[in-house]
C-alpha positions in Angstrom: -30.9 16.1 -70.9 -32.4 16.4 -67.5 -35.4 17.6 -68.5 -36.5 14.5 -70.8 -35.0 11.9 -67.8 -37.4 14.1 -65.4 -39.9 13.8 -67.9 -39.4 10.1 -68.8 -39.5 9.2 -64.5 -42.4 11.4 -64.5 -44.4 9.2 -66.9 -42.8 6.0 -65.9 -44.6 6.9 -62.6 -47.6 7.9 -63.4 -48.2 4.3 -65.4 -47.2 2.8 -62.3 -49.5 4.5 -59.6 -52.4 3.5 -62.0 -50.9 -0.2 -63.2 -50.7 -0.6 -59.5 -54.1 0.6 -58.3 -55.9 -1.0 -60.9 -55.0 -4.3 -59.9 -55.1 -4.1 -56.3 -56.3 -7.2 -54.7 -59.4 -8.0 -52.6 -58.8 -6.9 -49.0 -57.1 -3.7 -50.0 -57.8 -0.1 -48.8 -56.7 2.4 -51.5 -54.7 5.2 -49.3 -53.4 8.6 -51.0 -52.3 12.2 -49.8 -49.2 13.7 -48.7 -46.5 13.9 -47.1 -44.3 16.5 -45.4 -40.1 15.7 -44.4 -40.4 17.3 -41.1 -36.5 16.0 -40.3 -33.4 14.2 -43.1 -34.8 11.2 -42.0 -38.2 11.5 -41.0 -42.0 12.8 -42.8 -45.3 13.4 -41.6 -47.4 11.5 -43.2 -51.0 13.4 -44.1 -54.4 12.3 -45.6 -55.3 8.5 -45.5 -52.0 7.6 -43.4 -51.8 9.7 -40.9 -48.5 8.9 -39.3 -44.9 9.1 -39.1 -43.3 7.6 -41.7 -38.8 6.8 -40.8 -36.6 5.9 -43.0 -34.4 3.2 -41.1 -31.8 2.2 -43.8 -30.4 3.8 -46.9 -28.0 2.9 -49.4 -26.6 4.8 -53.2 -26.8 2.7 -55.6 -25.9 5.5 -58.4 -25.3 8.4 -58.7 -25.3 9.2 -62.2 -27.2 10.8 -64.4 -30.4 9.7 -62.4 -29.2 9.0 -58.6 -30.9 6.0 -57.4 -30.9 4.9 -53.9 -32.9 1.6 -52.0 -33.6 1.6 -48.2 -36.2 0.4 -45.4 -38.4 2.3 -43.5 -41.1 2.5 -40.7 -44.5 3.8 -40.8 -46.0 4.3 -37.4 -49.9 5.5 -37.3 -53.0 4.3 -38.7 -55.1 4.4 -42.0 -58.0 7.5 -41.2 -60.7 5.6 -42.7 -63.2 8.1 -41.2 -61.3 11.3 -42.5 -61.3 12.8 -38.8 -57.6 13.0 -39.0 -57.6 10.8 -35.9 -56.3 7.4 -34.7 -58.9 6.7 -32.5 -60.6 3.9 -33.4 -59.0 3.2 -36.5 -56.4 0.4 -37.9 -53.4 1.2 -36.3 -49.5 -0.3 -35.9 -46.3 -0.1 -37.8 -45.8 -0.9 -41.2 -42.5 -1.8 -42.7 -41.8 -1.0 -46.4 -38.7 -2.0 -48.6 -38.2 1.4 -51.6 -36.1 2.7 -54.1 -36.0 6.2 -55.3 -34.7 7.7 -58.6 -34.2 11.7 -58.5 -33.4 13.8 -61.3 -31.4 17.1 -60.3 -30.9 20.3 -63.0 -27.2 21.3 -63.2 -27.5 24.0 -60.7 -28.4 20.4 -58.3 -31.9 21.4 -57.9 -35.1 19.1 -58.1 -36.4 18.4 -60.9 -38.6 15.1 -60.2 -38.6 11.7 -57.7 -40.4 9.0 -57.6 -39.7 5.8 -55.4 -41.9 2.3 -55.3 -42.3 1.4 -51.8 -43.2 -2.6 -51.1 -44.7 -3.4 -48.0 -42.8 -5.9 -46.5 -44.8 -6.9 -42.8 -46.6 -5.0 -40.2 -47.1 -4.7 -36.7 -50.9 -4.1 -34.7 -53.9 -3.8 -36.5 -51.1 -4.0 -39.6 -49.5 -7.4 -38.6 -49.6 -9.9 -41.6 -50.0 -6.3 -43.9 -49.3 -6.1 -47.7 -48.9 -3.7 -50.7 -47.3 -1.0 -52.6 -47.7 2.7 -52.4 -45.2 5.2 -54.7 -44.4 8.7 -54.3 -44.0 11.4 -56.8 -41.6 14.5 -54.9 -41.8 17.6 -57.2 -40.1 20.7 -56.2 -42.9 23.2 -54.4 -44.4 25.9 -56.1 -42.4 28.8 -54.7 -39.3 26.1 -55.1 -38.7 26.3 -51.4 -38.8 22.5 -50.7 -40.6 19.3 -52.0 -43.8 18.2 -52.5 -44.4 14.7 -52.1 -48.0 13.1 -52.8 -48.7 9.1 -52.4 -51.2 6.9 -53.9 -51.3 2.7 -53.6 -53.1 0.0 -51.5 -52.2 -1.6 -48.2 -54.0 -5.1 -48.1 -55.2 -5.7 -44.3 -57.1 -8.9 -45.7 -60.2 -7.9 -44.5 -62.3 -8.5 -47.6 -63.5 -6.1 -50.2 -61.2 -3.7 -51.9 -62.1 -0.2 -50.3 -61.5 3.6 -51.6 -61.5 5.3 -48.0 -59.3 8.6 -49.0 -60.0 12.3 -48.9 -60.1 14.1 -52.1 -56.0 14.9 -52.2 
């Protein structure tokens, strides 16, 4: 039974990353990559955010058969729209997303997929007055020693034409 709810999140948010990319408005900068839980509450966040990304508050909301949680949390860094995998020079602040996460366990409790919408809710810096909506996808890692998490979706700055500025991820 796990394995058709994994499968069914799976495509569930697959449609989304594309729904939501597809129709991302002007002024949006397309951002994908990964990112690495460095800490229970805290990630590294690679590729076209390069940052830390905290998650602030967090609350179940069920725990059964697919456990669902919401929460808030605070990206701190900048969008690496030169690929240098530097700051300097670049948009920078504090982003602020609302999420919710569904994860799907086996029975011996380990990961089988999760995938959480988060909605941009304000920014602070160069992302003051920010929008958008990135989801994750966590599968477990190849030699199934942790989680691999990769991002996709659009932050819109307002600063005119939609732009792809991501490294090959």
């Amino acid at each position: 039974m796990r394995t058709v709810t994994s499968r069914v999140l799976g495509c569930c948010a697959l449609a989304a990353v594309v729904g939501l990319v597809a129709a991302a408005p002007a002024g949006a900068v397309v951002v994908k990559c990964t990112q690495v839980a460095t800490t229970g509450t805290k990630s590294k966040m690679k590729g076209d955010l390069l940052g830390t990304l905290k998650v602030t508050r967090f609350h179940l909301l069920r725990d059964h058969p697919v456990i669902k949680f919401r929460g808030r949390e605070r990206f701190e860094g900048c969008i690496d729209s030169d690929r240098d995998r530097s700051c300097e020079g670049e948009v920078s602040g504090k982003l602020f997303f609302k999420f919710r996460y569904w994860l799907a366990l086996s029975d011996d409790d380990e990961l089988q997929l999760g995938t959480c919408a988060h909605r941009v809710t304000g920014g602070e810096g160069g992302f003051a007055g920010a929008s958008g909506f990135l989801q994750m996808i966590d599968v477990p890692a190849r030699n199934l020693q942790g989680v691999k998490t990769k991002y996709e979706g659009d932050v819109n700055l307002g600063l005119g034409a939609r732009e792809e500025v991501g490294p090959a991820c």
